[in-house]
C-alpha positions in Angstrom: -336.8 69.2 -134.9 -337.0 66.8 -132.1 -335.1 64.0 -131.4 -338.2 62.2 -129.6 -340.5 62.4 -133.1 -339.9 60.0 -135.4 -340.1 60.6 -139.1 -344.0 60.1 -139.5 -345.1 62.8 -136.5 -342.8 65.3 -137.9 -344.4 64.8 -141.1 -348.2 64.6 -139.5 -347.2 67.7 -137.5 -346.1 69.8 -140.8 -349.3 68.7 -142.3 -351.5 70.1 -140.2 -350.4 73.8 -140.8 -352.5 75.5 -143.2 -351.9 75.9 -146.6 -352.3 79.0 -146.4 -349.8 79.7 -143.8 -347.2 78.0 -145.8 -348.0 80.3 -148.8 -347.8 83.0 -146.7 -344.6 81.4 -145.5 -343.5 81.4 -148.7 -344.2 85.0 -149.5 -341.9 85.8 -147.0 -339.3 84.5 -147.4 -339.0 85.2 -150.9 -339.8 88.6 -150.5 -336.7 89.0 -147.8 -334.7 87.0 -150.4 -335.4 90.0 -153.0 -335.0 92.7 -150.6 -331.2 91.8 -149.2 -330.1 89.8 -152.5 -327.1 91.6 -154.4 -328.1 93.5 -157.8 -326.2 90.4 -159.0 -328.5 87.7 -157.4 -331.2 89.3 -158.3 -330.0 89.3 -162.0 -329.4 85.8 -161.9 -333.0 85.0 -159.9 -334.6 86.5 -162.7 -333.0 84.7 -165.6 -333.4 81.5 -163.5 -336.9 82.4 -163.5 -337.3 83.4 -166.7 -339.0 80.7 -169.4 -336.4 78.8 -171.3 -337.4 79.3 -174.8 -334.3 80.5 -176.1 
């Protein structure tokens, strides 16, 4: 972030990436996530994730 943009061209400027960058983005970072999580974060990640129809 720079201290010369004001709110509004930081938010233009984030707009103009691709969508699909950000999914790929996305991808990545979740994937590292699952790679160098715990076994016990991973446990918990997946019951987060898991539907809540208990």
């Amino acid at each position: 972030m720079f201290q010369w943009e004001s709110e509004k061209e930081r938010l233009s400027r984030f707009m103009k990436i691709p969508a699909k960058k950000k999914l790929e983005w996305l991808y990545e970072m979740k994937e590292f996530l699952w790679k160098f999580s715990t076994p016990r974060q991973r446990k918990l990640r997946w019951k987060l994730r898991s539907p809540r129809w208990d």
